[in-house]
Backbone as JSON Lines, residues from 0, in Angstrom:
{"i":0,"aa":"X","n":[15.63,7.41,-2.97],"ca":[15.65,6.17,-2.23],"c":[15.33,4.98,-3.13]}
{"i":1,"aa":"X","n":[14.23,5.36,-3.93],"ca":[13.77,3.68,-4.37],"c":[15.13,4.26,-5.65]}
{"i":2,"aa":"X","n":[15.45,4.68,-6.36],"ca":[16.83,5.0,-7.13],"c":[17.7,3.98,-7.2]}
{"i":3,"aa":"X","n":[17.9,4.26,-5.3],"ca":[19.27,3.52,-4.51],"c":[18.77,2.07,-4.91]}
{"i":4,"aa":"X","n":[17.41,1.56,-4.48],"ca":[17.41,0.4,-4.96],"c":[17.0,-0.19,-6.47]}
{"i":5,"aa":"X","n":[17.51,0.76,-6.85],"ca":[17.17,0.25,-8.52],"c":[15.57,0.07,-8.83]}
{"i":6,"aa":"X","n":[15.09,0.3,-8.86],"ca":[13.99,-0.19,-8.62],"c":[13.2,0.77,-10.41]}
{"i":7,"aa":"X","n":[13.9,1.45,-10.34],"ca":[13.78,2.37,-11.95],"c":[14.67,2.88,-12.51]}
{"i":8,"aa":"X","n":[15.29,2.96,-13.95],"ca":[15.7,3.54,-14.7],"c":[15.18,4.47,-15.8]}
{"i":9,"aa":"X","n":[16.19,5.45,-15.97],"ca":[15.19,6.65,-16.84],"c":[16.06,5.93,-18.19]}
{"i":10,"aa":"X","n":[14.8,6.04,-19.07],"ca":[15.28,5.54,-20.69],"c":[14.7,6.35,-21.55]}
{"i":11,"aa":"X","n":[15.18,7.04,-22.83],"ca":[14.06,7.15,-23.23],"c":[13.05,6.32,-23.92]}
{"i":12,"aa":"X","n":[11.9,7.14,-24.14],"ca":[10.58,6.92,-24.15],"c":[10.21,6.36,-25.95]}
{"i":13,"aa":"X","n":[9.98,4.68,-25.3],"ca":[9.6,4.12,-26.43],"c":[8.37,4.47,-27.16]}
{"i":14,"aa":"X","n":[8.58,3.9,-28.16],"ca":[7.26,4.48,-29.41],"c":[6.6,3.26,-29.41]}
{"i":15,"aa":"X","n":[7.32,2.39,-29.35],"ca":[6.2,0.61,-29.76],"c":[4.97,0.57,-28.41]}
{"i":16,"aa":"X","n":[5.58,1.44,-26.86],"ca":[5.31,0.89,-25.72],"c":[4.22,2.02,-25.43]}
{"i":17,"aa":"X","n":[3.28,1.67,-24.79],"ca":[2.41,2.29,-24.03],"c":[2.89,2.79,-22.57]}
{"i":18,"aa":"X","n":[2.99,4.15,-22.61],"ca":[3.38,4.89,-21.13],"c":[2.69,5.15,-20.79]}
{"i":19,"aa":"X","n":[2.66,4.77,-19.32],"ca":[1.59,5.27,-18.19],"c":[1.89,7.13,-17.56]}
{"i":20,"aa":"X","n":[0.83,7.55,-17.48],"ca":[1.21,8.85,-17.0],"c":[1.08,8.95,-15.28]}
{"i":21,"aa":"X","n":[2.0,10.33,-15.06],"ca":[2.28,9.91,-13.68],"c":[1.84,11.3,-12.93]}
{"i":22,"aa":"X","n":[1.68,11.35,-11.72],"ca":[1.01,13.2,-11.15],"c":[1.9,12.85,-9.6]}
{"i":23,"aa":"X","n":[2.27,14.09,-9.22],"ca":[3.08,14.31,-7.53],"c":[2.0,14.64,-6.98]}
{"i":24,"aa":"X","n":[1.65,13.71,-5.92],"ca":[0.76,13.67,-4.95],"c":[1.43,14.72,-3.34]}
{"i":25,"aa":"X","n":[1.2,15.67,-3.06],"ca":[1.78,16.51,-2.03],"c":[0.97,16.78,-0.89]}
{"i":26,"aa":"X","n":[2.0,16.27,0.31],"ca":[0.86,15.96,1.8],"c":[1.65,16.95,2.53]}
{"i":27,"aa":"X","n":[0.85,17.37,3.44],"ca":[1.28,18.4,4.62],"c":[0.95,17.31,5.62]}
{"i":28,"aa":"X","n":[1.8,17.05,6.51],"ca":[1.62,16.48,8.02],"c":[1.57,17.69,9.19]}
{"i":29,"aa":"X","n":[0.47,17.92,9.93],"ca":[0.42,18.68,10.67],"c":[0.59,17.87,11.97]}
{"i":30,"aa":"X","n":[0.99,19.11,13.25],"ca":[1.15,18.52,14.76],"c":[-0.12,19.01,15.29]}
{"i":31,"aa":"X","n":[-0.79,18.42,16.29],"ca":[-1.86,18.59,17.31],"c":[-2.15,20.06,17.45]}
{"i":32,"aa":"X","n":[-1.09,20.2,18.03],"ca":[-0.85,22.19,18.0],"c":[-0.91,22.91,16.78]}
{"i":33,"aa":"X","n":[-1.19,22.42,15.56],"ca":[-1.14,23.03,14.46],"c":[0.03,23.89,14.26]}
{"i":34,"aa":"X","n":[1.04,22.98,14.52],"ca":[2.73,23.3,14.08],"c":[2.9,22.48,12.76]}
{"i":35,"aa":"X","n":[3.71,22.62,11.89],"ca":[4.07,21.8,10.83],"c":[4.93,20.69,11.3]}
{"i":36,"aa":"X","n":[4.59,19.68,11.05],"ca":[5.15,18.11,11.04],"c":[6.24,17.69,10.4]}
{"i":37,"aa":"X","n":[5.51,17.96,9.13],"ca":[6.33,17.04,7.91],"c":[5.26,17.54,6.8]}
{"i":38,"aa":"X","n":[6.47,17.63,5.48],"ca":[6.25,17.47,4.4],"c":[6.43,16.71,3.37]}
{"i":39,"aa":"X","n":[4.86,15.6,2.47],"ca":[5.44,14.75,2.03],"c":[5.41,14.34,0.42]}
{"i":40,"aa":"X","n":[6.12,13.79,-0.25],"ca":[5.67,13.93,-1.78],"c":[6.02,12.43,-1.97]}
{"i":41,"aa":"X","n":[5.0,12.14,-3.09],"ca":[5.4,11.08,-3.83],"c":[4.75,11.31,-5.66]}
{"i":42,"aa":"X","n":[5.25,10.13,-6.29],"ca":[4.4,10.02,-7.28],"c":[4.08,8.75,-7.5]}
{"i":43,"aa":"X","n":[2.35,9.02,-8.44],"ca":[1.92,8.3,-8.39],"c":[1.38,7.68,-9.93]}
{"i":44,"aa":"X","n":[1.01,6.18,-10.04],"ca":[1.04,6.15,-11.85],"c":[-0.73,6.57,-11.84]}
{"i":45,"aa":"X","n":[-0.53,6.84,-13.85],"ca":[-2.32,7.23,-13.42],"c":[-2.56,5.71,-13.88]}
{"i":46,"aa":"X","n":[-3.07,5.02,-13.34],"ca":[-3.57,3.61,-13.36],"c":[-4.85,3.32,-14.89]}
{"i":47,"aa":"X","n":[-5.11,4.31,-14.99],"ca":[-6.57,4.51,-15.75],"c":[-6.12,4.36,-17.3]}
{"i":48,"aa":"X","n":[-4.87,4.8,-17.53],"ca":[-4.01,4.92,-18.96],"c":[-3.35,4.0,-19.21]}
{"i":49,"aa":"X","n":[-3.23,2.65,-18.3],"ca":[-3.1,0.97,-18.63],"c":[-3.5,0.21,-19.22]}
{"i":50,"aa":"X","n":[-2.83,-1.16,-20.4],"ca":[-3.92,-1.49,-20.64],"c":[-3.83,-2.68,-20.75]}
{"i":51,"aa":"X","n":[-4.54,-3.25,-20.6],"ca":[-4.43,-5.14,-19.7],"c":[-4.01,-5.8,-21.04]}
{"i":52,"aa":"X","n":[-3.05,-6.61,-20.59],"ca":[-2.36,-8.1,-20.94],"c":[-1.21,-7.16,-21.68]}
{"i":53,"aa":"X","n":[-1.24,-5.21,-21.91],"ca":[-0.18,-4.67,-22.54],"c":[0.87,-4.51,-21.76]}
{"i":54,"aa":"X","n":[0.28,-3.84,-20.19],"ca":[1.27,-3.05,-19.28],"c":[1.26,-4.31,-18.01]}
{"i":55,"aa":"X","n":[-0.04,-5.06,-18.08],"ca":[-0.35,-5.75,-16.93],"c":[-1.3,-7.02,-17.04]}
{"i":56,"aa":"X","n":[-0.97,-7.88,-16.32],"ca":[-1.85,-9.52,-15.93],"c":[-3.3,-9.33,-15.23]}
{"i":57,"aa":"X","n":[-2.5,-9.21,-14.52],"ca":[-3.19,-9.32,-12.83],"c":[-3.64,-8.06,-12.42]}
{"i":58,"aa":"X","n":[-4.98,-8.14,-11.65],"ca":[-4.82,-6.9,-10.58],"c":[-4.86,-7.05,-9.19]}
{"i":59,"aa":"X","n":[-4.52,-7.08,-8.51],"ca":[-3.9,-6.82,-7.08],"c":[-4.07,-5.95,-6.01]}
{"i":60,"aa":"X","n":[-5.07,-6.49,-5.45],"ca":[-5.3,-5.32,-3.6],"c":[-5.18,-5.8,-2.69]}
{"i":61,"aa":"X","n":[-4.31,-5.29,-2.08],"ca":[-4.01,-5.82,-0.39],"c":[-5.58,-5.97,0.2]}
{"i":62,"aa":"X","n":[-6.07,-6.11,0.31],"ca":[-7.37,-5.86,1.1],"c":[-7.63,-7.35,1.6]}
{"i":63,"aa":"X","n":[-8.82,-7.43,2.53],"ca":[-9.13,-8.71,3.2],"c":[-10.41,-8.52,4.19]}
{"i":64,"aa":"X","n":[-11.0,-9.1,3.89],"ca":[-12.48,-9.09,5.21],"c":[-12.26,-9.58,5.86]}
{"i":65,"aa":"X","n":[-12.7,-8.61,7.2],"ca":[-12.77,-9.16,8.49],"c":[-12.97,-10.23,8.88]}
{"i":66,"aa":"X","n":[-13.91,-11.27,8.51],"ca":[-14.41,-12.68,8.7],"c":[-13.41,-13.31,8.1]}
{"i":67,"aa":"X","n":[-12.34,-13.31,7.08],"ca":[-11.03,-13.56,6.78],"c":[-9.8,-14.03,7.93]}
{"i":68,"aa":"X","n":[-10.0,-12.38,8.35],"ca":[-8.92,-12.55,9.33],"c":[-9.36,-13.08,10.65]}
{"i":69,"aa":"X","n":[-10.58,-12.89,11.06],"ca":[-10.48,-13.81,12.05],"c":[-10.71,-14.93,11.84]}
{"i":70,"aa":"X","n":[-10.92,-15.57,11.01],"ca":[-10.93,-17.23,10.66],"c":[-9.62,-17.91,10.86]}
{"i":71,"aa":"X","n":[-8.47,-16.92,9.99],"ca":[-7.07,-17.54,10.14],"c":[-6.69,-16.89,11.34]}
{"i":72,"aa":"X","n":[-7.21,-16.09,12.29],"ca":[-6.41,-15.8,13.46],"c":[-7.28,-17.17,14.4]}
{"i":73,"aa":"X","n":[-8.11,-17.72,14.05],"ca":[-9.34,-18.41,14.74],"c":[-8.43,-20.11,14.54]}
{"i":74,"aa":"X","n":[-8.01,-20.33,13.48],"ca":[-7.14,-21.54,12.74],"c":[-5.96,-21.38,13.39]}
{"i":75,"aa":"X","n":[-5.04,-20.24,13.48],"ca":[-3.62,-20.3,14.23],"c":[-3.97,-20.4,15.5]}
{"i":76,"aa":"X","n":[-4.89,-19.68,16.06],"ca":[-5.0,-19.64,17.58],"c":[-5.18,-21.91,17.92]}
{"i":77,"aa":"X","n":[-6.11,-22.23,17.42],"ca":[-6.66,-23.57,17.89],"c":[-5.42,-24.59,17.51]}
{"i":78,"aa":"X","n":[-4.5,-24.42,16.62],"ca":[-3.31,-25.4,16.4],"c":[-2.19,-24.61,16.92]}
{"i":79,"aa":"X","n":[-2.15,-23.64,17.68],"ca":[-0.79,-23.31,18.1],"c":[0.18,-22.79,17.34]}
{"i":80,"aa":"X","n":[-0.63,-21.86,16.34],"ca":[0.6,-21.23,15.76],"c":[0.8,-19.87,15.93]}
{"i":81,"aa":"X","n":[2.12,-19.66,14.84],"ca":[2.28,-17.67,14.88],"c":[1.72,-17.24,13.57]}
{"i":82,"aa":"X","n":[1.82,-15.9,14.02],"ca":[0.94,-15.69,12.8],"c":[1.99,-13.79,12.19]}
{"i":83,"aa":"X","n":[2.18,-14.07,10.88],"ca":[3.36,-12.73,10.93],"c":[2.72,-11.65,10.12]}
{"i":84,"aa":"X","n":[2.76,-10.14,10.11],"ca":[1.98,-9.67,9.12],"c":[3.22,-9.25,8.16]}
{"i":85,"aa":"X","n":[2.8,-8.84,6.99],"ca":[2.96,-8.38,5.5],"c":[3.26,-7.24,5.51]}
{"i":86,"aa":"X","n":[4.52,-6.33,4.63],"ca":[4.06,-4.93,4.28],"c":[4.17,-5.08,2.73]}
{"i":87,"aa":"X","n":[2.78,-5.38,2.29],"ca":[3.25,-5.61,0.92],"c":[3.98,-4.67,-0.5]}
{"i":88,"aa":"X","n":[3.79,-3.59,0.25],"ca":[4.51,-2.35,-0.72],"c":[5.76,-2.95,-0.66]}
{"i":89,"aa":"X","n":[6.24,-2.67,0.61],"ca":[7.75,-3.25,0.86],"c":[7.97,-4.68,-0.2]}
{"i":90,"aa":"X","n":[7.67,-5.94,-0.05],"ca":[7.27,-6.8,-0.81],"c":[7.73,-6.59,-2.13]}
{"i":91,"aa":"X","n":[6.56,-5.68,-2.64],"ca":[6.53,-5.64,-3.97],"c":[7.98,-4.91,-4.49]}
{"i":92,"aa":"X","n":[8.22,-3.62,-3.91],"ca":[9.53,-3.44,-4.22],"c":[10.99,-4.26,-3.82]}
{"i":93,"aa":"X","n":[11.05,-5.06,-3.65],"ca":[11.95,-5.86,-3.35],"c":[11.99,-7.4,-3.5]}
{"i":94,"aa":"X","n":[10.42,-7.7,-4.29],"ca":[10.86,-8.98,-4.85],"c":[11.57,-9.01,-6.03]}
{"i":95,"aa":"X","n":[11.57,-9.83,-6.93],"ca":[12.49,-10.19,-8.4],"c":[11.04,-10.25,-9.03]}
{"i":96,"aa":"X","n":[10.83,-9.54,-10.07],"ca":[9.65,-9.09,-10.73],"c":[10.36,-9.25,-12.04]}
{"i":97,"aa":"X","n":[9.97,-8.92,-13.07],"ca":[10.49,-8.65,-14.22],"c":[9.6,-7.72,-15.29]}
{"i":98,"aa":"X","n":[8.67,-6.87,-14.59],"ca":[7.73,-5.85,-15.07],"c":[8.08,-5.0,-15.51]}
{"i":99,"aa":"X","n":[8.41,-4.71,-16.74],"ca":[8.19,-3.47,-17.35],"c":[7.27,-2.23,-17.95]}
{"i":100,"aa":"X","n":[7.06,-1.42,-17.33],"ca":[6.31,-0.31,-17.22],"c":[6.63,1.18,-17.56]}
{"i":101,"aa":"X","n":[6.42,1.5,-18.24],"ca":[7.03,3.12,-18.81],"c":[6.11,3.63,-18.28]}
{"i":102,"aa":"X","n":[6.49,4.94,-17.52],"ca":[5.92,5.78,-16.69],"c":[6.9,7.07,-17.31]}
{"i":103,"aa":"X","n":[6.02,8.27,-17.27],"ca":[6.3,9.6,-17.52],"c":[5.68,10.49,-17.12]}
């Protein structure tokens, strides 16, 4: 899927560049009844084998305190506005980035 959207190409593996290493994270989704659901895989980078201003700027967590959100739900509510939420994964894969990252 993320393939389809380009989102990675396999190259090989530079020598100048620092590669991040990567591990398959594997989930069982079970049903109530303890029937099988779903089975799920992804991978994931090891974050720990990065190394700032080489692979990356910034660091970045969705996260937000409660007293946050109700302040701006507290601010839209009193002027009449809407208020939309985020999926920032989605986001991130689908803005125009220009990050390069070797992963293996």
């Amino acid at each position: 899927m993320t393939k389809a959207k380009k989102v990675f190409e396999v190259v090989p593996r530079p020598e100048e560049q620092n590669v991040v290493g990567s591990k398959w994270v594997y989930v069982i989704k079970w049903k109530e009844d303890g029937g099988l659901e779903r089975q799920k895989a992804r991978t994931v980078a090891k974050g720990f084998t990065q190394v700032i201003e080489k692979d990356y700027e910034e660091i970045y967590a969705s996260i937000s305190h409660l007293e946050s959100v109700c302040l701006v739900c507290a601010i839209a509510a009193s002027r009449q506005l809407r208020l939309w939420q985020i999926d920032f994964v989605s986001a991130f894969f689908n803005s125009d980035n220009s990050y390069e990252v070797f992963m293996e």
